[in-house]
C-alpha positions as CSV (number, residue, x, y, z in Angstrom):
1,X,-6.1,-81.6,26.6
2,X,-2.5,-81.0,27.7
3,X,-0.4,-83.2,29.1
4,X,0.8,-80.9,31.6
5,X,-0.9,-77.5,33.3
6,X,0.4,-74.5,34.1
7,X,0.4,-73.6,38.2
8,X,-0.4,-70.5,37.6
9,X,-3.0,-70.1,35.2
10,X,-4.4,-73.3,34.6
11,X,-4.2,-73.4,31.4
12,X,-2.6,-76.2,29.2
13,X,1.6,-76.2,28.2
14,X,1.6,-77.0,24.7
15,X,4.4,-78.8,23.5
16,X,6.3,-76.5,20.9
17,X,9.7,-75.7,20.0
18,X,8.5,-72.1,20.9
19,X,6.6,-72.4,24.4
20,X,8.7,-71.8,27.3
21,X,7.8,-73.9,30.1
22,X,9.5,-74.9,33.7
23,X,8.8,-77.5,36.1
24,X,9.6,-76.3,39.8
25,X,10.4,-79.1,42.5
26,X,9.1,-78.8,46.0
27,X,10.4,-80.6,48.9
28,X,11.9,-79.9,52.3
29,X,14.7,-77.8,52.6
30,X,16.5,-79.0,55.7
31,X,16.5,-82.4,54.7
32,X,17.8,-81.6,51.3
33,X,20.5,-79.7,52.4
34,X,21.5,-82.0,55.1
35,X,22.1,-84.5,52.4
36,X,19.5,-86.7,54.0
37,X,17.3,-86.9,51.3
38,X,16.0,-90.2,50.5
39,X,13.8,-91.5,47.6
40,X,11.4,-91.7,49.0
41,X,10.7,-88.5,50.6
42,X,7.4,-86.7,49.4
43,X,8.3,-83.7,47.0
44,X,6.2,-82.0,44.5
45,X,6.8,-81.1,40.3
46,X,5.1,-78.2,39.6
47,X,5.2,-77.0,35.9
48,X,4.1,-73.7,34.5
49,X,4.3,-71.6,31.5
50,X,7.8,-69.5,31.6
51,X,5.8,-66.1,31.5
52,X,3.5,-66.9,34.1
53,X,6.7,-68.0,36.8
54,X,8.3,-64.9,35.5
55,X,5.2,-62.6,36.2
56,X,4.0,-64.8,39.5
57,X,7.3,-65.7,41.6
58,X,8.8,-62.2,42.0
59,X,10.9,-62.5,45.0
60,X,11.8,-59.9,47.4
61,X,15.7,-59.7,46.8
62,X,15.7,-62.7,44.0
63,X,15.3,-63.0,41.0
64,X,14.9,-66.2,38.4
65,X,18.0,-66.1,36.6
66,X,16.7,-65.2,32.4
67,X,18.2,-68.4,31.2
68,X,16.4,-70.7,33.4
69,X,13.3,-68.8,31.8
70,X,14.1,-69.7,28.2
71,X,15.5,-66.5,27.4
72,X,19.2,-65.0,26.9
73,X,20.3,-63.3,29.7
């Protein structure tokens, strides 16, 4: 089994030179922004295969940047 599962589809993130993975961070955006963010406030890693962020979080005036993605943009 994979250390890590995609968000998304549930399946494992293998571990290649080739597979194009992200981890996304959760965590409150007022206190981040503020500056008042401490260590130990709760926030969340969430990791998922590169296509399946890039298929899934589709935003309605955003995009994710290619690059970030593992690919040229």
């Amino acid at each position: 089994m994979s250390e890590y599962q995609c968000w998304f589809c549930g399946e494992g993130i293998d571990r290649t030179p080739d597979a194009h993975a992200v981890m996304i961070a959760v965590e409150n955006l007022w206190r981040w922004d503020a500056g008042s963010k401490s260590d130990d406030d709760p926030w969340q890693a969430i990791y998922a295969h590169a296509g399946c962020a890039q298929d899934r979080l589709k935003g309605a005036t955003m995009e994710i940047e290619p690059h970030i993605l593992g690919e040229r943009g």
